[in-house]
N, C-alpha and C positions, 0 to 999 in steps of 0.2 A: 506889797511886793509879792509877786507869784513865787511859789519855789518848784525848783525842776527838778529838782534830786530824784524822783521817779521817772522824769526821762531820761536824764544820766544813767540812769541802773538800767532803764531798757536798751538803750543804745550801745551801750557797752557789752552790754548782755548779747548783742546782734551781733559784735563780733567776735567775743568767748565762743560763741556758736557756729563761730564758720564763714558770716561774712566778711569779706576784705575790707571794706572801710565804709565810712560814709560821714555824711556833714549835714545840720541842722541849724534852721535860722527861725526867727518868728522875731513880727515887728511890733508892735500895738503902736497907733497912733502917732506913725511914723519914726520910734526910738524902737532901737535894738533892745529885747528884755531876754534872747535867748540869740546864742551862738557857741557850737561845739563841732570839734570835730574828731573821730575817731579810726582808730587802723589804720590802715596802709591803701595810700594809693598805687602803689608797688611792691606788693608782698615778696618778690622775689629778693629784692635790693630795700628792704624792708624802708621804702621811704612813706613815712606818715603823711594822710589827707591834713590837709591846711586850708587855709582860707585862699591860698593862691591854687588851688585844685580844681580843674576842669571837670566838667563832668560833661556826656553824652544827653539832650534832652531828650532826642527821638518825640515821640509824638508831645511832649509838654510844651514844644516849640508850637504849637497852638495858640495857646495865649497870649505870646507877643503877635501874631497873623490877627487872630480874631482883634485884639484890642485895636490894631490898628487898622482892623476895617470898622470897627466902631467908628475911631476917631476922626477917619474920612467922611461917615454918614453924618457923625453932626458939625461938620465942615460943608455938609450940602451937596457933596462930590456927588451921591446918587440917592435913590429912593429904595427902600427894600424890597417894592416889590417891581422895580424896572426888570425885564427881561435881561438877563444875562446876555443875550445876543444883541442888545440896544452896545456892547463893549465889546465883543467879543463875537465878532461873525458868524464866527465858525460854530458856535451854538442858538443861530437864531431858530433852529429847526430838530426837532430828536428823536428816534422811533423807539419802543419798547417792544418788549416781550409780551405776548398774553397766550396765556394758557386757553385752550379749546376745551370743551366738554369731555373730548374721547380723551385729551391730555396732550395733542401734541400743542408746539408751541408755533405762534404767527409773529409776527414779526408786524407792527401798525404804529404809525403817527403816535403820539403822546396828546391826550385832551389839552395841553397849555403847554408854552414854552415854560423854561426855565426859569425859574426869578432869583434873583439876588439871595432872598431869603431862604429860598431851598440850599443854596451852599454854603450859607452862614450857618446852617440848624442840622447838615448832616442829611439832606432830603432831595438829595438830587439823583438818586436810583445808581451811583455807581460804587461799589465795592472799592475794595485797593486790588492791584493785581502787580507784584512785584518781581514773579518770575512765569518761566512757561513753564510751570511744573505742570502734571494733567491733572484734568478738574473736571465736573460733570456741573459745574455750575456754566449754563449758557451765556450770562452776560460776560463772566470772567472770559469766557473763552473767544467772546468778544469783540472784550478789550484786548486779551492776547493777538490775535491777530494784528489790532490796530500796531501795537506795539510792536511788532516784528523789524520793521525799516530801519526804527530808531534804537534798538535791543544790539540791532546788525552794525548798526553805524558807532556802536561805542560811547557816547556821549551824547548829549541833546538840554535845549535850556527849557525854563517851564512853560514858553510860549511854544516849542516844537512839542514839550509832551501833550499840551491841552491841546492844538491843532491835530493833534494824531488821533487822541481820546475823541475828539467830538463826534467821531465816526459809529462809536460802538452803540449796541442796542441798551438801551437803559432797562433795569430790572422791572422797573414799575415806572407809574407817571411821577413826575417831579412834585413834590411835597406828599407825597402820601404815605411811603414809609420811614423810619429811620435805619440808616444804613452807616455805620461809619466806614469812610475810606474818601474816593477821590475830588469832595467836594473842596478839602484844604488843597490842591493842586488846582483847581479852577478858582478861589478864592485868591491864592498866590498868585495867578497870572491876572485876573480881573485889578487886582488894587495897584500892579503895575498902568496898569490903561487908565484908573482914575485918576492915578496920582502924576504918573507922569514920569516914574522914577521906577528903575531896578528895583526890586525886595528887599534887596539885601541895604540900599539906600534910603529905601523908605522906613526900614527898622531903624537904622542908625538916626535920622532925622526927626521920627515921631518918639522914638519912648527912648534907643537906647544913649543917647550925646542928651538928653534932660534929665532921663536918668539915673545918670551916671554908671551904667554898662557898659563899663568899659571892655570888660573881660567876653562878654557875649558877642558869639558874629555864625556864622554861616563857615567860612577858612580860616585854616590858619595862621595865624601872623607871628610874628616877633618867635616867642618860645612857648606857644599857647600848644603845640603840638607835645612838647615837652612833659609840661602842663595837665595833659590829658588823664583821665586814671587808666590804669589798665583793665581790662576788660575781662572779666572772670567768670567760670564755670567751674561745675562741681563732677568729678571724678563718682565713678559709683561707690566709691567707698568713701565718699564723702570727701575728700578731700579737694583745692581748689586746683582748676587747671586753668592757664590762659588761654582765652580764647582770641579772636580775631572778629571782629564787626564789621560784616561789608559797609556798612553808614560811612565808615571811617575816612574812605578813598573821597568822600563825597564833601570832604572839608580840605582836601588838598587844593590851592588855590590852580588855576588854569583851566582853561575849557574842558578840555581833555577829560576833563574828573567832573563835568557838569552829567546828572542825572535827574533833570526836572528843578525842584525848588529841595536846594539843600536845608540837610535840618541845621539847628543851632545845637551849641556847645555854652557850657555856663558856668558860673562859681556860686557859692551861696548867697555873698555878700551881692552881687548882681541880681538873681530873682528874686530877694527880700526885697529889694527896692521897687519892683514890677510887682509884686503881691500886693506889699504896703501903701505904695499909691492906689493899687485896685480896692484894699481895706478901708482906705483912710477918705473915699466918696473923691478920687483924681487929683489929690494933691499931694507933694512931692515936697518936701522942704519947703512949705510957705507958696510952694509954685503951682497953679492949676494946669495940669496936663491933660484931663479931658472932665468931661462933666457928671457928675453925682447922679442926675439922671437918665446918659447914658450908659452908665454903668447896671444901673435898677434896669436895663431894656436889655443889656447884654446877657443880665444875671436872671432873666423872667423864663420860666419855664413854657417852653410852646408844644412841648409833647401832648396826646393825648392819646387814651386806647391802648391799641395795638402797638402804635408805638412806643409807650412807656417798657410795654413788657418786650421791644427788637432792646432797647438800650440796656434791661436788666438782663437779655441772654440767658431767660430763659432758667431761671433760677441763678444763676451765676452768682454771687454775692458782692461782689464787688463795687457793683454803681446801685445797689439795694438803697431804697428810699429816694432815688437821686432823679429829676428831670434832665432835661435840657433848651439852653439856653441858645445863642450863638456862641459855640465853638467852647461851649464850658459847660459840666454838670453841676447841677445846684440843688441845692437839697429842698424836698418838699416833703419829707415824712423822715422823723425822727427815730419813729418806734420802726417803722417798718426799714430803714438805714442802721439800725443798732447805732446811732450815733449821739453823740453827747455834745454837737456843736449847734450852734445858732439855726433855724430854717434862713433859708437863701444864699447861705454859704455856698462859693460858689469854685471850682479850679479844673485843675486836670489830671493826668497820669501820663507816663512815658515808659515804653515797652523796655529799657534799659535799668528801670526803679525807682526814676523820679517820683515825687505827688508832692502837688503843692494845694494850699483852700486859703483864701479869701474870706472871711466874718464881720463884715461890712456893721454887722448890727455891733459888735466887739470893735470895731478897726483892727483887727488881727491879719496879719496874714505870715502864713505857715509854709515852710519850702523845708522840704527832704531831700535827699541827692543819695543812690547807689547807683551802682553800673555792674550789674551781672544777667545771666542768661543761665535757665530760666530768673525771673525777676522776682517769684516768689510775693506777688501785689497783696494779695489777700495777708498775708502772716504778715509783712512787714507795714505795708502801708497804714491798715487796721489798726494796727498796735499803735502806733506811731499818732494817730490822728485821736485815738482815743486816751491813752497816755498825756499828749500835749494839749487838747482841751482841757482835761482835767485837773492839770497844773494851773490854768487861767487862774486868776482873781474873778 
């Protein structure tokens, strides 16, 4: 039997020190062997995080997208390397950026369309671009422009955002760098056209009604707003102030509050069940929900070169030792990850403090949850990931 007592001392430790609350899960082998939660999901009205506590995924909401473009490709729905415009028209065709000799930039055709596989890996040449703030980066600016119509109109679904994006210059050609940003927005509207179904329907269909996510959605329902933690930052004298998350407007249910592909919302006990099955090689309480080796294809590192060192940023420490797969980083270097988990282990991060990993060789899978700004990824997530392996058996 593992003991945790040293991640009780760190998590508690987290919020003696100033964070407002957070909640930890890990499954092995499909049984819960760790669940805690700590602090206040509302520091003001001092109401403590619980198992019934929402939390902000922001970008972790990946994992349910990518898994379920997995589970579409070994259903047959497409080939990885169809062109993305064989679904999606409006990308049958794309120009990039090239730099000239004397330095200025041309603007020319792309050597190859799009493929599937470029937006599954992060490799489709487009950044994020989420406001018109000014930028000296040429493709950002764009897509800025693309964006203007729909920025002006207030609202818009992820089939009007990717028909507006297909217009902009791509940075480079499709598969050559890694770039993270708008490939998960052309992925979201593509697995509509395969499936045949809203996003938001094809989550609830594919992973979260087997499940049993019940608590996970896109809007909110019943008293899931209620639910939510509050969302917190830090005073320069350290102390916590409430912030406000524009994400937020974007789970209120009605057109009106549509901005492309809304993110999800989640509890612990919800994406232990999504880890666990990703751990446990696709099964779910006795149930097979996708296959052992789709999962080994989802979790297989495709980086190489230059692009290993676009996803480490450049010394950054964060995704240190880590490839990437589709739509998840996986570890491919122990020593050079400072990490104490399995090679192939494989998950995500969320700009609000999510991190979840997957230990496929273990059946482990590990899910964190905070919600504050900054998120602090390196001090907490680190700790966290290296503390809770080490507890393993």
């Amino acid at each position: 039997m593992a003991n945790f007592e040293k991640l009780d001392r760190l998590l508690e430790g987290f919020v003696e020190d100033g964070l407002p609350g957070c909640a930890m899960q890990i499954v092995k082998d499909g049984e819960t062997i760790y669940e805690k939660y700590f602090g206040y999901a509302d520091v003001e009205n001092k109401k403590p995080v619980t198992k019934d506590s929402l939390f902000r995924l922001a970008s972790m909401s990946k994992i349910p997208l990518y898994t379920a473009a997995m589970m579409l490709y070994e259903q047959g729905k497409f080939n990885l390397t169809d062109p993305v415009g064989d679904y999606l028209p409006e990308w049958k065709e794309s120009k990039k950026f090239l730099r000239k000799p004397n330095g200025e930039m041309e603007i020319v055709p792309t050597s190859r369309p799009m493929e599937v596989t470029d937006i599954l890996s992060m490799k489709c040449g487009l950044p994020y671009c989420h406001t018109n703030a000014y930028t000296e980066d040429p493709t950002v600016k764009s897509m800025q422009e693309c964006m203007k119509p729909l920025w002006e109109k207030g609202h818009f679904t992820v089939q009007e955002h990717i028909a507006a994006m297909s217009k902009a210059t791509l940075a480079y050609d499709p598969g050559e760098h890694w770039t993270y940003g708008f490939s998960s927005e052309i992925t979201a509207a593509f697995l509509e056209v395969v499936s045949g179904k809203d996003i938001d329907t094809l989550f609830k269909d594919l992973l979260f009604d087997p499940l049993e996510m019940n608590n996970t959605r896109s809007h909110f329902f019943g008293d899931a707003q209620d639910r939510l933690v509050k969302f917190y930052g830090w005073n320069e004298d350290g102390s916590l102030k409430q912030i406000v998350s524009p994400m937020d407007e974007k789970h209120l249910p009605g057109p009106e509050h549509e901005a492309g592909w809304a993110r999800l919302f989640t509890c612990a006990n919800d994406y232990a069940n999504l880890l666990g099955m990703l751990a446990n090689g696709g099964v779910y309480k006795g149930q097979r929900i996708m296959g052992r080796k789709t999962i080994d294809l989802m979790r297989a590192n495709g980086l190489h070169g230059v692009q290993i060192e676009e996803l480490q940023s450049d010394g950054y420490p964060y995704n240190a030792g880590y490839g990437y797969g589709y739509g998840v980083r996986t570890l491919i270097d122990k020593a050079g990850g400072n990490h104490n988990g399995s090679l192939g282990s494989f998950g995500w991060t969320g700009g609000f403090g999510t991190w979840c990993e997957a230990d496929p060789e273990d059946g482990v899978g590990l899910v964190y949850l905070h919600n504050t700004s900054p998120n602090n990824e390196v001090y907490y997530h680190h700790r966290v990931r290296n503390v809770a392996y080490g507890c393993l058996d």
